[in-house]
GUVEXRO-367602 format. One record per residue (C-alpha): residue in three letters; x, y, z. Coordinates in Angstrom, 2 decimals. Each point is the difference from the previous one (the first is absolute). Example, Ala and Ser with C-alpha at 12.3 -4.5 7.8 and 13.67 -1.06 7.14 Angstrom:
BEGIN
{rest->ALA, u->12.30, v->-4.50, w->7.80};
{rest->SER, u->1.37, v->3.44, w->-0.66};
This chain:
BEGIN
{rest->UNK, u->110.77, v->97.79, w->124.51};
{rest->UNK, u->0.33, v->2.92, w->1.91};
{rest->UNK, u->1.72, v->-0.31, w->3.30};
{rest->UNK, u->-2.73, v->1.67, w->2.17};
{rest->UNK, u->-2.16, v->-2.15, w->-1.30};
{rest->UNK, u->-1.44, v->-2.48, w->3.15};
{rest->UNK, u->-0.69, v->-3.99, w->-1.00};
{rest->UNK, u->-2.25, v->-1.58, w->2.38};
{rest->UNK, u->0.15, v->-3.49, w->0.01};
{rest->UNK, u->-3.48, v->-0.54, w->-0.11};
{rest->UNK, u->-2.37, v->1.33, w->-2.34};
{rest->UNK, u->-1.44, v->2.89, w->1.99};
{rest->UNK, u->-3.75, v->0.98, w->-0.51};
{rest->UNK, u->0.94, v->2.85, w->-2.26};
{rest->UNK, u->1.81, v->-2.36, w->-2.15};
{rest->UNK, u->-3.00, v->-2.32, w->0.42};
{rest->UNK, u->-2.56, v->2.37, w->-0.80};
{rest->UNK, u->1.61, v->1.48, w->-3.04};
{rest->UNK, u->-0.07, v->-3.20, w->-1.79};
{rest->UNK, u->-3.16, v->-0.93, w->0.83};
{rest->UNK, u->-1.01, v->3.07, w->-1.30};
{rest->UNK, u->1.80, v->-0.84, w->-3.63};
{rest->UNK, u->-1.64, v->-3.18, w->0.02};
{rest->UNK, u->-3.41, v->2.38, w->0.67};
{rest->UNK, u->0.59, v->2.08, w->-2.64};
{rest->UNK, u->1.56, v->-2.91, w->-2.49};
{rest->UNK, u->3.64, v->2.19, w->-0.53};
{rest->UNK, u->2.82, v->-1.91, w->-0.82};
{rest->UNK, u->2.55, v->2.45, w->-1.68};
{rest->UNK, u->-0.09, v->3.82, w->1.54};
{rest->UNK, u->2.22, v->2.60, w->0.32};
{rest->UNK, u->0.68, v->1.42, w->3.53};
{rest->UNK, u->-1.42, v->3.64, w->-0.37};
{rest->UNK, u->-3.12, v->-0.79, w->-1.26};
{rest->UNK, u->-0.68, v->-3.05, w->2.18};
{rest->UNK, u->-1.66, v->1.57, w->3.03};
{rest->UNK, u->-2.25, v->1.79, w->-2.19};
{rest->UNK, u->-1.37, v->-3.18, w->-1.69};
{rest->UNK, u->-0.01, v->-1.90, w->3.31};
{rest->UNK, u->-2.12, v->2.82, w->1.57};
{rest->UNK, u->1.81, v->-0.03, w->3.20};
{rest->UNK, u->3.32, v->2.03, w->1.25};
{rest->UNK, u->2.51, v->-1.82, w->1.98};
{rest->UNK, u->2.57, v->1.57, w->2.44};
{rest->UNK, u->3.17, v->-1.31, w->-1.56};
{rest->UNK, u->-1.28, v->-1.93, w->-3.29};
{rest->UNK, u->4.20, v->-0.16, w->-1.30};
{rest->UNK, u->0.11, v->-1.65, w->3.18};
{rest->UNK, u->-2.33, v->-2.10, w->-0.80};
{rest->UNK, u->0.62, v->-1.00, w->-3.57};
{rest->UNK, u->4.27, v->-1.02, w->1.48};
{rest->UNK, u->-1.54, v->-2.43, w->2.30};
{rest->UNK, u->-2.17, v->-1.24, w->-2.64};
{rest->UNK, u->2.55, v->-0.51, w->-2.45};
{rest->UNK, u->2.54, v->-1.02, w->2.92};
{rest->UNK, u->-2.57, v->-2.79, w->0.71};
{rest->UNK, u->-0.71, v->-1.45, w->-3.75};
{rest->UNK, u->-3.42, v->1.07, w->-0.29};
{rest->UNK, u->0.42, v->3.13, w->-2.06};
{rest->UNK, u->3.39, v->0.18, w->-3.00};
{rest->UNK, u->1.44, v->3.70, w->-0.77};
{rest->UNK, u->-0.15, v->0.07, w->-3.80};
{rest->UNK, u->2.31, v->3.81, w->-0.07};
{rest->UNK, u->-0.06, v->2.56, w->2.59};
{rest->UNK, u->-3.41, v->0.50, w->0.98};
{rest->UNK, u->-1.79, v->-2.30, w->-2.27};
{rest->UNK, u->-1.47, v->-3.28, w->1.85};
{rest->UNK, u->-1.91, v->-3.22, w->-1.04};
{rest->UNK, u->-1.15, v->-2.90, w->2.24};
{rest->UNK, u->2.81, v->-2.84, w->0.18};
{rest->UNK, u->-2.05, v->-2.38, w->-2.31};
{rest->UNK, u->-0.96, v->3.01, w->-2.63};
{rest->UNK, u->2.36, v->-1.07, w->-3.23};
{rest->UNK, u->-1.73, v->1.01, w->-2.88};
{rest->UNK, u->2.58, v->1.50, w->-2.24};
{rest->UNK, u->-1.65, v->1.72, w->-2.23};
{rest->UNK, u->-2.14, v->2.27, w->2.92};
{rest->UNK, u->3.27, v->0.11, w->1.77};
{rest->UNK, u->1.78, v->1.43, w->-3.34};
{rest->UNK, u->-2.93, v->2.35, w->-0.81};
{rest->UNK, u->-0.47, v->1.68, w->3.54};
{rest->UNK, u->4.10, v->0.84, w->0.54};
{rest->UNK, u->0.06, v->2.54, w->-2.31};
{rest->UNK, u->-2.84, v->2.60, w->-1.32};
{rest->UNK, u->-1.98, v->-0.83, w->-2.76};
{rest->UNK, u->1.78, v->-3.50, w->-0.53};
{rest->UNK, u->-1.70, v->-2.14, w->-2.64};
{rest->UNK, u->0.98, v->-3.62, w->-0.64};
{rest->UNK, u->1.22, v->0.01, w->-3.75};
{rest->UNK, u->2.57, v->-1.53, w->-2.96};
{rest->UNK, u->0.92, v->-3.52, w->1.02};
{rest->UNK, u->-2.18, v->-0.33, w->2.94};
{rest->UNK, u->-2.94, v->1.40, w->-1.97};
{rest->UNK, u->0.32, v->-2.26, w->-2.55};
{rest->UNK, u->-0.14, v->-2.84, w->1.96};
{rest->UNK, u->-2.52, v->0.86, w->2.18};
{rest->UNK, u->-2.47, v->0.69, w->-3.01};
{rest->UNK, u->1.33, v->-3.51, w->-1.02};
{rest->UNK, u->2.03, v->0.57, w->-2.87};
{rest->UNK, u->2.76, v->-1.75, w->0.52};
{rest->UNK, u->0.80, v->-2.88, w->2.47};
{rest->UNK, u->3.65, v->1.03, w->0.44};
{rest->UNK, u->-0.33, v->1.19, w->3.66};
{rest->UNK, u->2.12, v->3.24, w->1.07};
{rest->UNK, u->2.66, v->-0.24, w->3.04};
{rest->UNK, u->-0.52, v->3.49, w->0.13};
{rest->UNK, u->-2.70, v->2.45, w->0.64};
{rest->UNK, u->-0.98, v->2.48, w->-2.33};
{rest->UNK, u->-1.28, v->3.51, w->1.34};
{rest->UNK, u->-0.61, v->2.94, w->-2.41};
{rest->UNK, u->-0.03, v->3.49, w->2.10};
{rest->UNK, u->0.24, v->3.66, w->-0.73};
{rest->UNK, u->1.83, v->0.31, w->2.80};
{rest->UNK, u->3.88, v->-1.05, w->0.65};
{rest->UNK, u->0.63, v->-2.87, w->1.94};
{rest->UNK, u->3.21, v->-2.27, w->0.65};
{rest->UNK, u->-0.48, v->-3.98, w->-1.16};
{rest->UNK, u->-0.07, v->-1.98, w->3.48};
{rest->UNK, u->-0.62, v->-3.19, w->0.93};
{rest->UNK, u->-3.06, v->-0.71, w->2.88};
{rest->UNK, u->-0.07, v->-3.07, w->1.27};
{rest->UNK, u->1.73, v->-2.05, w->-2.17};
{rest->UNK, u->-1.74, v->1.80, w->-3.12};
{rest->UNK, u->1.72, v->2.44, w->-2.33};
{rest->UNK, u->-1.69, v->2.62, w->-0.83};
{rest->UNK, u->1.02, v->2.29, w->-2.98};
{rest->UNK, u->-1.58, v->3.52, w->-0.44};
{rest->UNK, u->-0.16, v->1.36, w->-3.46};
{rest->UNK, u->-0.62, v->4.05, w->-0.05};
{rest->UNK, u->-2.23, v->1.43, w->-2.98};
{rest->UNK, u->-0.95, v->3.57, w->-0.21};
{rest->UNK, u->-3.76, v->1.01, w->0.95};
{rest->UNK, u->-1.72, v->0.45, w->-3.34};
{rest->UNK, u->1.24, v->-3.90, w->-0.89};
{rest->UNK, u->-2.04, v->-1.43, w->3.12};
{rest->UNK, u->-2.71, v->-1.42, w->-1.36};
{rest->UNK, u->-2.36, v->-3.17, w->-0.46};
{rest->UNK, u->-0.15, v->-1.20, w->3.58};
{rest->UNK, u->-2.00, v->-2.36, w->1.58};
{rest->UNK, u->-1.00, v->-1.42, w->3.79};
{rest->UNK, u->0.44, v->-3.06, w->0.74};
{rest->UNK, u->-1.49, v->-1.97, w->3.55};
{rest->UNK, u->-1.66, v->1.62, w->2.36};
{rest->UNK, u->0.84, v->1.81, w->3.66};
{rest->UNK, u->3.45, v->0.39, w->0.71};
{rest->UNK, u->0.50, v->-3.33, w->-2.68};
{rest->UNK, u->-0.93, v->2.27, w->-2.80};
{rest->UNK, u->3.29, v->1.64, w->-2.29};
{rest->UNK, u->-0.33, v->2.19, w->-2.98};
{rest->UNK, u->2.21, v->-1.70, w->-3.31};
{rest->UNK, u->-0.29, v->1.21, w->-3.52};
{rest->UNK, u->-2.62, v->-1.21, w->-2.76};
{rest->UNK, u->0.79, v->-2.81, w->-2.49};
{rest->UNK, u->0.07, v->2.18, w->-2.36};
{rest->UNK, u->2.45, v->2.85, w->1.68};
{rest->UNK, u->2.07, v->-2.83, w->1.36};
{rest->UNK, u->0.72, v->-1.09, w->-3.61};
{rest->UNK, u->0.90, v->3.69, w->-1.03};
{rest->UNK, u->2.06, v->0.27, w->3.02};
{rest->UNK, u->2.19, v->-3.38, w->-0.76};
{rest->UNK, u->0.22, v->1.30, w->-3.41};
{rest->UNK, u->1.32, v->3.62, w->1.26};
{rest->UNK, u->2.44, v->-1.90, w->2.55};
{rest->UNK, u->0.15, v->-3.40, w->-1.38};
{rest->UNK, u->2.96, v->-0.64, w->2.60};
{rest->UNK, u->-2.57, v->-0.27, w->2.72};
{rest->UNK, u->-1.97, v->-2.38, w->-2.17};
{rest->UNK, u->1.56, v->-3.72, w->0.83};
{rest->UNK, u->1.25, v->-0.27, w->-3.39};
{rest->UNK, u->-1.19, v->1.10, w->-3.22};
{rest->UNK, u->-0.72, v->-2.97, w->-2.13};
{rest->UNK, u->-2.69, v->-0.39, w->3.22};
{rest->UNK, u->-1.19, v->3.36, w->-0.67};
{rest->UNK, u->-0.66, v->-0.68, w->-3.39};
{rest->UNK, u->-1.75, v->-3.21, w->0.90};
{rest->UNK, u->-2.42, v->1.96, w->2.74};
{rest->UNK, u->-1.02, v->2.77, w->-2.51};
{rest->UNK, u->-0.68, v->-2.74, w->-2.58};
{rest->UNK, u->-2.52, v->-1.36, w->2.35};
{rest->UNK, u->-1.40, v->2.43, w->2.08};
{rest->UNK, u->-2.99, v->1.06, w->-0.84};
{rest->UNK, u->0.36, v->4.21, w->-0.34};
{rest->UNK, u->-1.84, v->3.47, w->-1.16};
{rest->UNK, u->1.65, v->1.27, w->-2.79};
{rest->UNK, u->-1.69, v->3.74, w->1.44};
{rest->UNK, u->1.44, v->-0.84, w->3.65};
{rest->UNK, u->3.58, v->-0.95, w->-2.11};
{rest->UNK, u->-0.05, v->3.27, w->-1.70};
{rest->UNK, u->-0.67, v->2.19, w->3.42};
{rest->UNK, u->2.70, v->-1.46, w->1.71};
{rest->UNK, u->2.48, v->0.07, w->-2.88};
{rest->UNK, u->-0.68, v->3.87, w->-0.15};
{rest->UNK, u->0.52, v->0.69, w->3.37};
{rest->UNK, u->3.95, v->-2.34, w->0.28};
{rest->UNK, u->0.49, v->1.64, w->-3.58};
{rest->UNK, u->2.70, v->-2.94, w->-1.00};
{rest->UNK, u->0.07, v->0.40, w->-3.54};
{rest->UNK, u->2.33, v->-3.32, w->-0.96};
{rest->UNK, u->-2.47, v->-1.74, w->2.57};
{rest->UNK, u->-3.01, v->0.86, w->-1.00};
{rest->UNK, u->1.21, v->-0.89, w->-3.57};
{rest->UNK, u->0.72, v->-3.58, w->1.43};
{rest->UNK, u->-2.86, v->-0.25, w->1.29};
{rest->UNK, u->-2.14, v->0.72, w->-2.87};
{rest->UNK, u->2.53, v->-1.88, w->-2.51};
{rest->UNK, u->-0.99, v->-3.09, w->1.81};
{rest->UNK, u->-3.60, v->0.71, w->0.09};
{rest->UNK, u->-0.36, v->-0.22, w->-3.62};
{rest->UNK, u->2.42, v->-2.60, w->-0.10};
{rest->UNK, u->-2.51, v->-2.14, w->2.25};
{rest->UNK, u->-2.70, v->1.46, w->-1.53};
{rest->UNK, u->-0.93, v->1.18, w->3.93};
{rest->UNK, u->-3.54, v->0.03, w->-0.46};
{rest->UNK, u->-1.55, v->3.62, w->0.89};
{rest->UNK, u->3.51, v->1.75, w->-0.62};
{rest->UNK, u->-0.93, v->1.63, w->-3.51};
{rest->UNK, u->-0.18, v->3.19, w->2.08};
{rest->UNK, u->3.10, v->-0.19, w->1.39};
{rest->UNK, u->2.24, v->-1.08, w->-2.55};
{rest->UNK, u->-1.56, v->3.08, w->-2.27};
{rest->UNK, u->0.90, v->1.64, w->3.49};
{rest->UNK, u->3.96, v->-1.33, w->0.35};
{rest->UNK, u->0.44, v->0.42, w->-4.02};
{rest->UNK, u->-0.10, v->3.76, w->0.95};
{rest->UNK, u->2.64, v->-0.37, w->2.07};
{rest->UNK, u->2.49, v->-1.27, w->-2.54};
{rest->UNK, u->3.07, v->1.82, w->-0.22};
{rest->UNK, u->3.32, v->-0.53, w->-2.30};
{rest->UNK, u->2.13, v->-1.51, w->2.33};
{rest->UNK, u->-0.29, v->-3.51, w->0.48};
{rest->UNK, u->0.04, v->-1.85, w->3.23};
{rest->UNK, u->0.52, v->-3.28, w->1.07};
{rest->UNK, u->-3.43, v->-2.41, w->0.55};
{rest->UNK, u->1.71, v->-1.62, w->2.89};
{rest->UNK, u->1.99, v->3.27, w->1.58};
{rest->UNK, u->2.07, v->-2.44, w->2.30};
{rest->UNK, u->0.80, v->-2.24, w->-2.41};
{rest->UNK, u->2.50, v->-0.29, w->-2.59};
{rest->UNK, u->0.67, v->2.46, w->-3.72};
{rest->UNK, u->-0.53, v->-2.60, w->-2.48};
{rest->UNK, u->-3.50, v->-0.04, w->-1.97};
{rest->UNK, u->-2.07, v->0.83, w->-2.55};
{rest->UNK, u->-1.16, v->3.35, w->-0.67};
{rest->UNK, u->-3.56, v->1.23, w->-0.20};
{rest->UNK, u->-0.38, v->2.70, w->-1.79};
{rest->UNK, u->-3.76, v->0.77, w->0.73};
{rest->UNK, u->0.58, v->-0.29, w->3.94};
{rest->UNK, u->4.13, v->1.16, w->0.12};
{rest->UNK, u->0.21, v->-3.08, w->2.41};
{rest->UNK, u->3.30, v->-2.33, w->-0.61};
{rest->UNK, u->-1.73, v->-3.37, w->0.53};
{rest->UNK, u->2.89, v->-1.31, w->2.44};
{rest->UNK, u->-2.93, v->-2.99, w->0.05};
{rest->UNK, u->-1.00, v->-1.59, w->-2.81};
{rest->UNK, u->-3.75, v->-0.09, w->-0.91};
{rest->UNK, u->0.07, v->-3.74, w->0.16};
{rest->UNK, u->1.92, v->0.54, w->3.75};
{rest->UNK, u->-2.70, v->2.17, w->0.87};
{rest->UNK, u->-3.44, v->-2.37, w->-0.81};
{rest->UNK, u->2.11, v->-2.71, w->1.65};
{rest->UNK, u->0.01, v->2.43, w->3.58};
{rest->UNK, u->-3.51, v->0.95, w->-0.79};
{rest->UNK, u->-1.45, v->-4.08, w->-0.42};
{rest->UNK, u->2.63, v->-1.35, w->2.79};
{rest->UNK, u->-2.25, v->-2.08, w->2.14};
{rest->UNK, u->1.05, v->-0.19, w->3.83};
């Protein structure tokens, strides 16, 4: 806090206006130079103002001039509006789309832009940067200033697959694209824009091993792909396996292993 800064030690009626003028206009989250503008009204000393709010409890800094209301938690807006273009994605994504019960301690935020991990509080928040052309398949969620953008089922599974360390695991990640219910067509756009060659062969190895109902596309798709080097099915785990010839995937899981992640039953 800035030394010239003055703290009443009352709430003045600037300070008193200005939030009943967020309450007005139902903004919980905002970011300092854009907030007169969406309140309508110009204060004399709105820095001022926001120190003495914070100062008092009823407004939390999130980063330098980024605010919420002191009750305003919601991670996943919080995540999305600290850096441009944040989506929620990988482990978060999957969860929230319900795919796996296994509930992240961290946040997952895919960005164009470069941004340092933090922790706000008392939630980590890791930022993942892709390039441009890759930022695809997003959605909104809620409404107002409750409403985040996160990827699509369908990118989120392509995106776990292309960084399967931000995927909680990857016997889970074979589990949630066993039962997820995906387009084959979406599948195939996203895989072309990542352009992961060993996982988009994963990917379409274990939709014909499932049988992944609408995939004929895309495994004609990922069989295009094949190259002559061979690559691991689990690329974290270990170099023991079985080779497959047609796919050039070392099964580090066995095909048995694999229909035992895909019918595990929580």
């Amino acid at each position: 806090m800035a030394d010239s800064v003055y703290i009443s030690s009352n709430i003045t009626p600037a300070q008193l206006e200005f939030m009943k003028l967020l309450d007005e206009y139902e903004i919980d989250i905002f970011l300092l130079e854009e907030i007169e503008t969406k309140l309508n009204r110009k204060f004399d000393n709105i820095n001022e103002i926001l120190e003495n709010l914070v100062h008092k409890g009823l407004l939390s800094r999130i980063e330098r001039g980024k605010f919420c209301k002191a009750t305003f938690r919601d991670e996943n807006v919080i995540g999305t509006f600290i850096v441009k273009k944040g989506v929620v994605a990988y482990w978060s994504a999957l969860n929230l789309h319900g795919l796996t019960e296994q509930f992240p301690n961290t946040v997952f935020i895919q960005t164009p832009h470069k941004k340092s991990d933090k922790s706000i509080f008392g939630v980590n928040y890791k930022f993942i940067r892709i390039a441009e052309e890759k930022r695809m398949g997003i959605i909104k969620e809620g409404y107002g200033n409750h409403s985040y953008y996160m990827t699509d089922v369908e990118k989120t599974i392509v995106d776990c697959f292309d960084l399967p360390q931000y995927s909680g695991g990857y016997a889970e990640l074979i589990r949630a694209f066993s039962v997820a219910q995906l387009s084959g067509e979406k599948m195939i756009e996203y895989c072309r824009a990542i352009n992961n060659i060993a996982a988009t062969k994963r990917i379409g190895f274990l939709a014909e091993l499932f049988e992944k109902k609408g995939f004929k596309s895309f495994i004609r798709f990922a069989k295009g792909w094949v190259k002559d080097s061979y690559n691991p099915l689990d690329p974290q785990g270990s170099g023991s396996g079985s080779f497959n010839a047609e796919w050039k995937l070392r099964l580090n899981i066995s095909r048995e292993a694999l229909f035992d992640i895909a019918n595990k039953q929580y």
